[in-house]
VEXDREN-2710 file (C-alpha; in Angstrom, 1 decimal):
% VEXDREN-2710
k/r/px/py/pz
1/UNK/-56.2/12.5/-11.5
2/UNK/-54.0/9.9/-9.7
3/UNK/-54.5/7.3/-11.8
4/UNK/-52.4/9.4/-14.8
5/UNK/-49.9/10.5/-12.5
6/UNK/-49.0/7.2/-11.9
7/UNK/-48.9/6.3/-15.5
8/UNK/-46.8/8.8/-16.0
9/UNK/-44.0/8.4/-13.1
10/UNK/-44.2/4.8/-14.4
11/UNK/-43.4/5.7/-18.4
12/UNK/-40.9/8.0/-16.7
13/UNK/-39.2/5.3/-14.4
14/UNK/-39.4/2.5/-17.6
15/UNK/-38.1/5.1/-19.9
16/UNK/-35.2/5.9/-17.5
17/UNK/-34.0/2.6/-17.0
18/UNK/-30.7/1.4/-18.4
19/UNK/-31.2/-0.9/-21.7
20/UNK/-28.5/-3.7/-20.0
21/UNK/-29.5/-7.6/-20.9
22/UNK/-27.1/-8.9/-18.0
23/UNK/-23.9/-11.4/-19.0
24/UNK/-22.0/-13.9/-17.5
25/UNK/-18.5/-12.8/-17.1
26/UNK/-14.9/-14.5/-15.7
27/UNK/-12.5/-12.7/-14.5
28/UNK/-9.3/-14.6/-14.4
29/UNK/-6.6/-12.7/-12.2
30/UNK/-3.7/-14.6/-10.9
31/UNK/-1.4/-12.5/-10.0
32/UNK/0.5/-11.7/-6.8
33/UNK/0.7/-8.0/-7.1
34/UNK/-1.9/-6.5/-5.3
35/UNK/-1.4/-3.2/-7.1
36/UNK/-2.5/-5.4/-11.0
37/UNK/-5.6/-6.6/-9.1
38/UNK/-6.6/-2.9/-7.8
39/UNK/-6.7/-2.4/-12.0
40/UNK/-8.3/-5.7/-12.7
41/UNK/-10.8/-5.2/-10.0
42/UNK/-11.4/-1.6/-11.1
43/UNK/-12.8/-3.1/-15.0
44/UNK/-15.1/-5.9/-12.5
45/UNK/-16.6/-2.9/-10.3
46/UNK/-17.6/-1.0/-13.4
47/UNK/-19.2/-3.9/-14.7
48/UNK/-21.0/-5.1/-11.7
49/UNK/-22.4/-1.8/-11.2
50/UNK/-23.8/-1.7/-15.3
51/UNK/-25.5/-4.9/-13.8
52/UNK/-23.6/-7.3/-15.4
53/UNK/-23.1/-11.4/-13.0
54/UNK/-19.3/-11.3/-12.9
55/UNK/-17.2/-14.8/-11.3
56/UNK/-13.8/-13.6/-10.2
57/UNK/-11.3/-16.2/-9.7
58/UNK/-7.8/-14.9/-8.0
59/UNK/-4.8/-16.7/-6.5
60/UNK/-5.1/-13.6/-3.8
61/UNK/-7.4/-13.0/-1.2
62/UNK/-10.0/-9.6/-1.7
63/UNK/-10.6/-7.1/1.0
64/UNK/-14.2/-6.4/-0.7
65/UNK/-15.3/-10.3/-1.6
66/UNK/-19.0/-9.3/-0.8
67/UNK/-18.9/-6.3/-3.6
68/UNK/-21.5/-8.1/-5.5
69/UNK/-20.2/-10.5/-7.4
70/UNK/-18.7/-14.6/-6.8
71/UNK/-15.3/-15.0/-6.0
72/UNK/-13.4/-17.8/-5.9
73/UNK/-10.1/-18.1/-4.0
74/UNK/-7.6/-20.6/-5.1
75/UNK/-5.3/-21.1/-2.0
76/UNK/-3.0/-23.2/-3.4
77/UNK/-1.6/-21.0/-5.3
78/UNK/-1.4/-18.8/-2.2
79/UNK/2.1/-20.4/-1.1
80/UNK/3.4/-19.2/-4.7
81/UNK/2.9/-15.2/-3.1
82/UNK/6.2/-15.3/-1.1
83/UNK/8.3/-17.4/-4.4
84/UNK/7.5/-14.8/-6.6
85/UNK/8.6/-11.8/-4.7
86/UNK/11.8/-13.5/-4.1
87/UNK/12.0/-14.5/-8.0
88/UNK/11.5/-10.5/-8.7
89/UNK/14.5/-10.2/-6.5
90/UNK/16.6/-12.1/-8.4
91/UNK/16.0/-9.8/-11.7
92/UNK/16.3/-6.7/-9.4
93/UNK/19.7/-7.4/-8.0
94/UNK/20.8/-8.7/-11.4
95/UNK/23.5/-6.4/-13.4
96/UNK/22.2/-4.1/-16.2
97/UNK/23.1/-6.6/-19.0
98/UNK/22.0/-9.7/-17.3
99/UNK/18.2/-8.8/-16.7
100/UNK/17.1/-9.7/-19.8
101/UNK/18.3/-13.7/-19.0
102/UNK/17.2/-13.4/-15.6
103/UNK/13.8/-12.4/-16.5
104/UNK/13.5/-15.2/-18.8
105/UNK/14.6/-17.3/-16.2
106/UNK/12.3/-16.1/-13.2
107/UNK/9.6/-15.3/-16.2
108/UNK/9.5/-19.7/-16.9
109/UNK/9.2/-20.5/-13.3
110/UNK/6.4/-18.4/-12.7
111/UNK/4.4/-19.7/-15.7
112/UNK/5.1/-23.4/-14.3
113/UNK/3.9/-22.1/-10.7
114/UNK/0.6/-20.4/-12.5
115/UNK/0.0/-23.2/-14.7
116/UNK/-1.2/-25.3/-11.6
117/UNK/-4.3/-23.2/-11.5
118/UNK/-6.6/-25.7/-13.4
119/UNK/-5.3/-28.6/-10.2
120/UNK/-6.9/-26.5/-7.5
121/UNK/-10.4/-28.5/-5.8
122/UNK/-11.9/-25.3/-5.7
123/UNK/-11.4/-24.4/-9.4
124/UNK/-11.9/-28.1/-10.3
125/UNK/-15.1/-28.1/-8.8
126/UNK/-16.5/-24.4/-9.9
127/UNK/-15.9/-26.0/-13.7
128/UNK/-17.8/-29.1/-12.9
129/UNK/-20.7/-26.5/-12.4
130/UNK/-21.4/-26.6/-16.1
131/UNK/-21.6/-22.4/-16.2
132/UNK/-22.3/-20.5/-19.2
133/UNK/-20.0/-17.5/-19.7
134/UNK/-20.3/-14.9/-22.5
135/UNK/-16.8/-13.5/-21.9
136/UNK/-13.5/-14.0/-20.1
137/UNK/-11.8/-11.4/-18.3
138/UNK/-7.8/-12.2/-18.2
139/UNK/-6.0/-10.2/-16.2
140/UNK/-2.1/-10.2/-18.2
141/UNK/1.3/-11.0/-17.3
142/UNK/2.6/-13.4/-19.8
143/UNK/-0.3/-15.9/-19.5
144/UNK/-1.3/-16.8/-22.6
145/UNK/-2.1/-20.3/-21.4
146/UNK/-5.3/-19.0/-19.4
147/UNK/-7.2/-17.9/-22.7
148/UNK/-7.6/-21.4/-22.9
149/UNK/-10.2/-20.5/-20.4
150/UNK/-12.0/-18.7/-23.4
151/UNK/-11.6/-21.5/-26.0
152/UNK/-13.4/-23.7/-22.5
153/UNK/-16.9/-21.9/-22.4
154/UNK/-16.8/-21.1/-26.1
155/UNK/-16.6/-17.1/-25.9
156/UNK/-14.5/-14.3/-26.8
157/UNK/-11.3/-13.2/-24.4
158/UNK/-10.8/-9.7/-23.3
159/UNK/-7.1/-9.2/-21.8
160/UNK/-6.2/-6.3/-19.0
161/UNK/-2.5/-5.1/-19.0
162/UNK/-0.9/-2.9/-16.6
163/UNK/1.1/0.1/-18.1
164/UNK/1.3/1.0/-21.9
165/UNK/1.1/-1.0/-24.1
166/UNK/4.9/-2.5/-25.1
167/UNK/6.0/-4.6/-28.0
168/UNK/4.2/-8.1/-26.7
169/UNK/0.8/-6.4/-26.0
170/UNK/1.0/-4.9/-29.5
171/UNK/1.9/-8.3/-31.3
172/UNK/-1.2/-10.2/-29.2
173/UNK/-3.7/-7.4/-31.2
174/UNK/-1.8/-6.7/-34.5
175/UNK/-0.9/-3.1/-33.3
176/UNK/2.0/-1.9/-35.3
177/UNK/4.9/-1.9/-33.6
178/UNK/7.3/1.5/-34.2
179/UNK/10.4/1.8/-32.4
180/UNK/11.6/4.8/-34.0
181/UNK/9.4/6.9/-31.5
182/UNK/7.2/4.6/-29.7
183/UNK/9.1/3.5/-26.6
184/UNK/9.4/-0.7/-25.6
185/UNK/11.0/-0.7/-22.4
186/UNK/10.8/1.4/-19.3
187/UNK/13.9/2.8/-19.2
188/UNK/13.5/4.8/-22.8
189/UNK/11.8/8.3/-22.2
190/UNK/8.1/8.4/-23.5
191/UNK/8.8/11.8/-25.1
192/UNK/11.3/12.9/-28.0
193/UNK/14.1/10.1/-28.5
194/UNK/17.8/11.4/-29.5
195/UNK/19.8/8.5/-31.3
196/UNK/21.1/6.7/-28.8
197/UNK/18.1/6.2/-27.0
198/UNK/16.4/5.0/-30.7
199/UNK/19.5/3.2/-31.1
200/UNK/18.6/0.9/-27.1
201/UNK/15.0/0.9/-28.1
202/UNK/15.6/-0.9/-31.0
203/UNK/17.7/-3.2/-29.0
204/UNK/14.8/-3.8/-26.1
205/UNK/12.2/-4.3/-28.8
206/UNK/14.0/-6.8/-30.6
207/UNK/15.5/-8.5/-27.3
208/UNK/12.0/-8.5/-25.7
209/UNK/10.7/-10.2/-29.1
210/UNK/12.7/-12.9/-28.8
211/UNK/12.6/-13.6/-25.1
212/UNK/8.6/-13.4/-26.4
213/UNK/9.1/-15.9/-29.2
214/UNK/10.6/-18.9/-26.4
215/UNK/7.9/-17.9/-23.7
216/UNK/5.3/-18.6/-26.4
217/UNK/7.2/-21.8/-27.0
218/UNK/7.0/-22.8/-23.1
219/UNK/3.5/-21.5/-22.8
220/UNK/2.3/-23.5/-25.3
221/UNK/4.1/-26.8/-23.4
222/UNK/1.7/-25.7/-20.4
223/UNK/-1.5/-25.0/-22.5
224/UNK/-1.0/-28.4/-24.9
225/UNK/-1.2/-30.2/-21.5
226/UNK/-4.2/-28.6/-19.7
227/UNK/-6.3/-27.9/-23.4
228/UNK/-5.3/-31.3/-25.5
229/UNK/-6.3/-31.1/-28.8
230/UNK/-8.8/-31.7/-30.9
231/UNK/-11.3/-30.9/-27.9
232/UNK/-9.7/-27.6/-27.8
233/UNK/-8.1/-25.3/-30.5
234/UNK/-4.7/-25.0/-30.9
235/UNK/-2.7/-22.4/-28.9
236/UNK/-2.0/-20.2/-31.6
237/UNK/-5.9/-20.2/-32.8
238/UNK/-6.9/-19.4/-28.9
239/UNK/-4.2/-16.6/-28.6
240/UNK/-5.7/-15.1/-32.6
241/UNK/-8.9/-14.6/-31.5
242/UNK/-8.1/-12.2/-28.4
243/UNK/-11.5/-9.6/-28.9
244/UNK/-9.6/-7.1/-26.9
245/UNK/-7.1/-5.1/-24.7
246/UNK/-7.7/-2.6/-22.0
247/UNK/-4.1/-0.9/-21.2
248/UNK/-4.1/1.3/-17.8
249/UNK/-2.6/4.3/-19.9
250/UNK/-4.0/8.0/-21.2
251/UNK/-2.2/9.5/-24.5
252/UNK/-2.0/12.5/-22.0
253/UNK/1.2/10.6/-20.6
254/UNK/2.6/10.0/-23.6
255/UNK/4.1/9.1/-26.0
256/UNK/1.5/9.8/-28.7
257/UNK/1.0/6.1/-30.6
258/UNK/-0.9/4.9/-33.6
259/UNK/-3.4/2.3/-31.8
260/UNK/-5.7/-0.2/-33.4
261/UNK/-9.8/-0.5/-32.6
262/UNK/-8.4/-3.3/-30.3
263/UNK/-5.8/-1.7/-28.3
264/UNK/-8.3/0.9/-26.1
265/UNK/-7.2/3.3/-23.3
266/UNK/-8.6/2.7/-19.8
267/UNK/-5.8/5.0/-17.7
268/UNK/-6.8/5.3/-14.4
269/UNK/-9.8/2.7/-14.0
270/UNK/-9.3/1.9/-10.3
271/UNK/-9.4/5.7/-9.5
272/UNK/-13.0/6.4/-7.8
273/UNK/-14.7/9.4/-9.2
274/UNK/-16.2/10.2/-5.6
275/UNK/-14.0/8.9/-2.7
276/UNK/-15.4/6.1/-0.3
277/UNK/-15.8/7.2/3.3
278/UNK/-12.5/7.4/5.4
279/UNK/-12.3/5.0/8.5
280/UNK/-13.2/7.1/11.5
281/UNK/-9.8/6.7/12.9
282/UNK/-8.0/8.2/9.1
283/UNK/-10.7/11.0/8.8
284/UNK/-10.2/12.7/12.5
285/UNK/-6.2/12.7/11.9
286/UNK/-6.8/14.3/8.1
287/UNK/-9.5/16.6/9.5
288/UNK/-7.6/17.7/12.6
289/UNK/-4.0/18.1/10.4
290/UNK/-4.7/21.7/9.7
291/UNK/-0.5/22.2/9.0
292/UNK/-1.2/19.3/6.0
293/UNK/-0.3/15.8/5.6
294/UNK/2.3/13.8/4.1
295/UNK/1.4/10.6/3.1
296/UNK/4.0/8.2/2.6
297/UNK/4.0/4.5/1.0
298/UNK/6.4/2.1/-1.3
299/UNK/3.3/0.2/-2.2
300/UNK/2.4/-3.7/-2.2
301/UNK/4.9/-5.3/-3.7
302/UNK/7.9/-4.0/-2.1
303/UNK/6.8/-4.8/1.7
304/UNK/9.9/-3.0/2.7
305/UNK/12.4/-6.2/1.9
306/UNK/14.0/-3.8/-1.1
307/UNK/14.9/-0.6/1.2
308/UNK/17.7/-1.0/3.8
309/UNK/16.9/-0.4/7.5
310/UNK/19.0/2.5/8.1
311/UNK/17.4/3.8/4.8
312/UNK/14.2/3.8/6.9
313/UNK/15.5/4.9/10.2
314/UNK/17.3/7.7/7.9
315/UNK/13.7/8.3/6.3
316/UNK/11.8/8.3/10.0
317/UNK/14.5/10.6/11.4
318/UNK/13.6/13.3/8.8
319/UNK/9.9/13.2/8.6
320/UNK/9.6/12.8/12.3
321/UNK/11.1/16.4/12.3
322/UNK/8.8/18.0/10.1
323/UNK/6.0/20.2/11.2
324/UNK/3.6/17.9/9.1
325/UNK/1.4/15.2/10.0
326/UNK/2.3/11.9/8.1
327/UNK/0.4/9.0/7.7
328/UNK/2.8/6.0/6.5
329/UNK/2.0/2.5/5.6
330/UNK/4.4/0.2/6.7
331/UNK/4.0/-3.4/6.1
332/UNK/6.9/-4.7/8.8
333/UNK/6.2/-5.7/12.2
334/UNK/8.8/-3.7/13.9
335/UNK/8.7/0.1/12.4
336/UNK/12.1/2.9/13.0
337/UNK/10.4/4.7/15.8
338/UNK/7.4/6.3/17.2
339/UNK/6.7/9.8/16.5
340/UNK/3.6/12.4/17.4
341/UNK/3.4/13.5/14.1
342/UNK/3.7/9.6/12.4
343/UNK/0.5/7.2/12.3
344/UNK/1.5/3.9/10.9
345/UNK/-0.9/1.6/9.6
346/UNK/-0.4/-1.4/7.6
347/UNK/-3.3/-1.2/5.3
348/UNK/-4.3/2.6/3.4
349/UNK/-7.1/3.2/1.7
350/UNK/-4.6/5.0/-0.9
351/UNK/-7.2/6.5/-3.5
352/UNK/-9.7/7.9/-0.7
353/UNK/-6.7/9.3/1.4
354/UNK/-5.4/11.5/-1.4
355/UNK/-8.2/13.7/-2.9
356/UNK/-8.4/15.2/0.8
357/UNK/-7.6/18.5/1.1
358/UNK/-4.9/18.1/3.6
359/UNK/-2.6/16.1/1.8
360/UNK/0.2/18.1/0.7
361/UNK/2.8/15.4/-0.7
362/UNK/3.1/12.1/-1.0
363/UNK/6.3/10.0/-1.2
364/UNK/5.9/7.0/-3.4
365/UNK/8.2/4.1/-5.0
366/UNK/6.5/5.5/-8.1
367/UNK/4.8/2.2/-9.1
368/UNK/2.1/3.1/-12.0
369/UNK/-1.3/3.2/-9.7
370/UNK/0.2/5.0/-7.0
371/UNK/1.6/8.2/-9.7
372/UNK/-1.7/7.9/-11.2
373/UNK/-4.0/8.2/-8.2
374/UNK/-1.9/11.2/-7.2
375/UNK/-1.8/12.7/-10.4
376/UNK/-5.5/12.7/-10.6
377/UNK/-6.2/13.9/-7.4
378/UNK/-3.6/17.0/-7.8
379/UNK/-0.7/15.6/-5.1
380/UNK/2.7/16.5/-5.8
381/UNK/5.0/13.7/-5.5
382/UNK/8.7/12.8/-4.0
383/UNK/9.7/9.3/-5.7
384/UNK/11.8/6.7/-4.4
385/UNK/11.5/3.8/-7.0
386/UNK/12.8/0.7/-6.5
387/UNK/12.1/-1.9/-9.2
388/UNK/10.5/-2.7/-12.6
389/UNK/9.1/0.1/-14.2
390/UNK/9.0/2.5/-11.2
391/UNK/12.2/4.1/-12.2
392/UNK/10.6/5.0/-15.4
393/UNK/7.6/6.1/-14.0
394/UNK/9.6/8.3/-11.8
395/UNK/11.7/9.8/-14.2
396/UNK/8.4/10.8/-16.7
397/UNK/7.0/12.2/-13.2
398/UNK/9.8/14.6/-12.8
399/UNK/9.9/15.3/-16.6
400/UNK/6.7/16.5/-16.6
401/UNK/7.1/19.1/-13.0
402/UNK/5.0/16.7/-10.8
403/UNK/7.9/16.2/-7.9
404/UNK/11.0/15.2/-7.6
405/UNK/12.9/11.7/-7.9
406/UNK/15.7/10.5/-5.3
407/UNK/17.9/7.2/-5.2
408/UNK/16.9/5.4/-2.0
409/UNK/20.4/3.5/-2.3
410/UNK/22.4/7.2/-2.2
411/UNK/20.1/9.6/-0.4
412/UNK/21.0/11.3/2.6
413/UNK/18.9/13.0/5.2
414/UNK/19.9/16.1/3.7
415/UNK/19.0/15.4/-0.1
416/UNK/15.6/13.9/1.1
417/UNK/14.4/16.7/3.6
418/UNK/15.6/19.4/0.4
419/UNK/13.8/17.6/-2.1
420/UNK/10.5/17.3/0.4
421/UNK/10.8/21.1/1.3
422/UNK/11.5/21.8/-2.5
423/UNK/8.1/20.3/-3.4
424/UNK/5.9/21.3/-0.7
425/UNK/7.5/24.8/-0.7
426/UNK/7.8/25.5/-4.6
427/UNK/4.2/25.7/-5.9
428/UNK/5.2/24.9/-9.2
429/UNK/4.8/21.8/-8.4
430/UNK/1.3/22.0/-7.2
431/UNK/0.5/24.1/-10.6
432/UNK/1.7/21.7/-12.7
433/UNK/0.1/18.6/-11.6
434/UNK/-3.3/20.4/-11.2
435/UNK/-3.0/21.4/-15.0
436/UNK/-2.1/17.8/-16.3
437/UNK/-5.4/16.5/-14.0
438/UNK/-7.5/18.6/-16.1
439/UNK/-5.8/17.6/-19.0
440/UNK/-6.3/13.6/-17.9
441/UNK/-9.7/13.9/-17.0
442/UNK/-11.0/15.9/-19.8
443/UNK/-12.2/12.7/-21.8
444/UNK/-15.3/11.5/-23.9
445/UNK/-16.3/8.7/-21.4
446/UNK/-14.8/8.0/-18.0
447/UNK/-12.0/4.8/-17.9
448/UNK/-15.4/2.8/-16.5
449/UNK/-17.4/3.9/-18.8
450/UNK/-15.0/3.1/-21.8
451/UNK/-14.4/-0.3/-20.1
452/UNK/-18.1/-1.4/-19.9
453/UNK/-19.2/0.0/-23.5
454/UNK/-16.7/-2.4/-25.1
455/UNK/-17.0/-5.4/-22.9
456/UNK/-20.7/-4.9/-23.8
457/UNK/-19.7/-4.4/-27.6
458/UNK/-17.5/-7.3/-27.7
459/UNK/-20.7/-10.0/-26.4
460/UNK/-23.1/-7.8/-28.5
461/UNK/-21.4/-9.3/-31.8
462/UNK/-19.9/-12.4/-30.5
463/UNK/-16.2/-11.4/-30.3
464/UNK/-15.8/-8.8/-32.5
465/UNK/-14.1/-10.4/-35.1
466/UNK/-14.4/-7.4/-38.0
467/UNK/-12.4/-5.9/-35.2
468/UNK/-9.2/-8.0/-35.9
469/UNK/-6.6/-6.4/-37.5
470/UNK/-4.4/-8.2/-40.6
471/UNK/-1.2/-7.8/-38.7
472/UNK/-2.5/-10.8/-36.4
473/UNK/-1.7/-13.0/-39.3
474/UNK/1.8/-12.0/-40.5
475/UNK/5.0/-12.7/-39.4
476/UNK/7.6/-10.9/-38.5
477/UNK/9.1/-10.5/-41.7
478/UNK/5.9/-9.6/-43.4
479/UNK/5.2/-7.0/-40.2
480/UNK/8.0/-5.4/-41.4
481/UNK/7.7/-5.9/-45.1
482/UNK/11.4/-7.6/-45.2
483/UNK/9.9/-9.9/-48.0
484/UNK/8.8/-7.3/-49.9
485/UNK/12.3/-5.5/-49.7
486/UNK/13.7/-8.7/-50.7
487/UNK/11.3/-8.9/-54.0
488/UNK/12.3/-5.3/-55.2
489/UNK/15.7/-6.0/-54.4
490/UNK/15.2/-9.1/-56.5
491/UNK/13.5/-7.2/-59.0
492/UNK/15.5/-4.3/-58.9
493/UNK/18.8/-6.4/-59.6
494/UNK/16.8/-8.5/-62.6
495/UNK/16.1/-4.7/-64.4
496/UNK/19.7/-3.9/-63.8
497/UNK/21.0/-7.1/-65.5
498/UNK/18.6/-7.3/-68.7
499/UNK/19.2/-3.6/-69.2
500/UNK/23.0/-4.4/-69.5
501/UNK/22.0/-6.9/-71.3
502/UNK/20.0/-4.8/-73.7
503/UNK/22.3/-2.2/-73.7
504/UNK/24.9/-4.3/-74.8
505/UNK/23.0/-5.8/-77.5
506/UNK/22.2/-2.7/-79.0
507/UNK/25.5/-1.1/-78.9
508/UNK/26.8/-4.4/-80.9
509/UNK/23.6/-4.2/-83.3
510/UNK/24.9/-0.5/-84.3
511/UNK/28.2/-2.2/-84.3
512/UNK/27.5/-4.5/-87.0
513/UNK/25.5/-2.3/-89.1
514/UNK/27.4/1.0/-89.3
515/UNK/31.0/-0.9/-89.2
516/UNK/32.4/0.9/-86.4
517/UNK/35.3/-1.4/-84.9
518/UNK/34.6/-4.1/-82.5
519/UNK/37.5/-3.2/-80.4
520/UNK/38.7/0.1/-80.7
521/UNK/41.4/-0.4/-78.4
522/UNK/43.0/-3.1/-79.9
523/UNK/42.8/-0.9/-83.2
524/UNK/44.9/2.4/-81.2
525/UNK/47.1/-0.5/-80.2
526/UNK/48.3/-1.6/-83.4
527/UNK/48.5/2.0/-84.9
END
């Protein structure tokens, strides 16, 4: 009888198995926000974990480089980190109406810097290797010139974008772009536009096409020189035959969009379904914070150069007084004070920190990851946002009863210890941000899941190509059918003409056959 129990634990274990043939996969991620590589990484996790051999390449070092798959660590582009922040700066401090030039500005120095990837040994020598890659995973921000990566190893591109999916992300897939309701920059709310916000949406979305139209122009420079043709396509064929792109957003925030096969949701990838284990150190101070815990961080990309120092005594001065626990990261050497209630630390494991049951608020610059992890773990939220789209973000947090949003630049110790009691005290707060987890996590496949089924869908039929849609290949004034308007008008203004002219030939055929008088005016005139 053994012998059959075997066979039949062994059918059992064989029929069980996942059906995965195992790919070679790049992931290209230079940026220097630590926050976009939490989302890139969160795509590379899922796939290493299907079984899949994935090489990630990053201009940033990784706290988890033995997570199972290569990584490759270009430090020269590591002096670039400290350049970029004080680029961002530049567009930060800018007035209103100049951002859009400054951003063009700061947005042509940083391709320059990134474009110096393909010099680095390390790089250099990793593509001497001769590797065989079945996709490449590009992690975007206006880096067109890496998909030349794709057109290197001969296999379809897969991009990663941060936030929904604005006017450039929808031009690189052919996803129709509709500013009458879908928003294109931050600052527009996601829900219900009245007419002067359509009226400033219209504006971003054509502004931000044309700032577009000259990066492409300066990307192309860059890509010409490191993909020469004919060995390599042309810039415009390599950017045409993008497969896919993941956006880190859920319709659940909206606005509701029209969205293409290629254009597929992946909001809140990074977030872990189960949390990792606590340090020992973190997990005694939740576990012994019976009175709750306020957890308090402006994220990775601020490092505390964008809030004033008597903002953050102001800020240490309150929270030291509360009766809660708080745990805050602080990235500066010298922090306001030392409190019994305050544990600094420099580095948080954010995402296992707030599913614990003790964490009551947390006060956030509001970047996208950090609203999202709360969000989805049920933690009402106090925002403080600072740049880029955290202002946004905060504002849709608000709008939908998740917490409150302050100025960091006008708040006082009395407006920020009211709108922290407000939240913690008023649990509609708490209600409302457990309804909208159920509501974000009530999905077909988990963000992973999604992820890995059409990475593994793209190789399966080399690139996807019946995937593409026709808008890739038109211009702007086909997208928008300005030729076609042109050809009615055309036609419209050709009827009108021969019907005059037909008119007026058969008025002057009944003329001449029934005698009526050619000019009956004149004729009154002479009677």
């Amino acid at each position: 009888m053994k012998f059959p129990r075997l066979g039949i634990i062994g059918i059992l274990l064989i029929l069980s198995t996942n059906d995965v043939i195992s790919s070679n996969i790049l992931g290209l991620f230079l940026t220097h926000s630590p926050s976009h590589v939490i989302v890139h990484m969160g795509v590379v996790r899922a796939l290493v974990k299907r079984g899949h051999n994935v090489t990630v390449v990053t201009s940033m070092r990784l706290k988890d480089p033995n997570f199972g798959y290569r990584h490759i660590y270009l430090k020269t582009l590591e002096h670039t980190q400290n350049d970029t922040f004080t680029m961002m700066d530049t567009v930060i401090s800018a007035p209103f109406y100049l951002k859009p030039y400054k951003f063009f500005l700061v947005g042509k120095e940083m391709i320059e810097k990134y474009s110096s990837y393909n010099l680095d040994p390390d790089y250099i020598s990793f593509k001497k290797e001769n590797n065989h890659f079945d996709l490449v995973l590009l992690g975007y921000q206006y880096n067109e010139l890496n998909l030349g990566e794709a057109a290197h190893f001969k296999c379809p591109s897969v991009l990663v974008w941060m936030m929904q999916p604005f006017g450039h992300i929808s031009r690189l897939i052919g996803n129709p772009n509709l500013p009458a309701f879908v928003p294109y920059s931050p600052f527009i709310p996601p829900n219900a536009m009245d007419f002067t916000h359509r009226v400033l949406n219209y504006i971003f979305y054509v502004v931000e096409g044309i700032i577009t139209k000259i990066f492409e122009h300066v990307l192309k420079i860059y890509y010409d020189q490191i993909y020469p043709s004919p060995e390599y396509p042309s810039y415009w064929k390599t950017k045409k035959n993008i497969s896919l792109i993941f956006y880190n957003h859920h319709f659940s925030e909206a606005p509701v969009r029209p969205l293409v096969p290629g254009l597929i949701e992946i909001g809140g990838i990074q977030i872990k379904e189960k949390p990792d284990p606590l340090p020992k150190d973190l997990q005694d101070y939740l576990d012994n914070s019976s009175q709750g815990v306020i957890y308090f961080s402006l994220g990775s990309n601020a490092c505390g150069l964008h809030v004033k120092e008597h903002t953050y005594k102001m800020i240490f001065e309150v929270l030291s007084s509360l009766k809660y626990n708080v745990i805050w990261k602080l990235d500066e050497i010298k922090h306001p004070g030392n409190a019994s209630n305050i544990l600094y630390k420099s580095w948080l494991p954010q995402d296992d920190i707030l599913p614990h049951k003790n964490v009551k608020l947390f006060i956030t610059h509001a970047g996208k990851g950090g609203v999202t992890e709360a969000e989805y773990h049920e933690v009402p939220m106090v925002a403080l946002p600072i740049m880029d789209d955290q202002p946004s973000n905060a504002r849709n947090m608000q709008a939908k009863g998740h917490g409150l949003v302050l100025d960091h630049t006008t708040m006082t110790k009395e407006t920020f210890r009211e709108a922290i009691n407000e939240v913690l005290k008023n649990k509609t707060y708490k209600n409302n941000v457990q309804t909208f987890s159920r509501l974000y996590k009530d999905r077909p496949m988990t963000a992973k899941q999604t992820a890995v089924y059409w990475i593994e869908y793209v190789i399966r039929h080399r690139g996807a190509p019946h995937m593409q849609s026709p808008l890739k290949d038109l211009n702007v004034l086909q997208e928008n059918s300005v030729d076609v308007i042109l050809f009615l008008l055309l036609m419209l203004y050709i009827s009108f003409k021969l019907g005059k002219m037909l008119i007026k030939y058969c008025f002057n055929k009944l003329v001449r056959r029934f005698g009526f008088p050619k000019d009956i005016k004149s004729d009154h005139k002479k009677e």
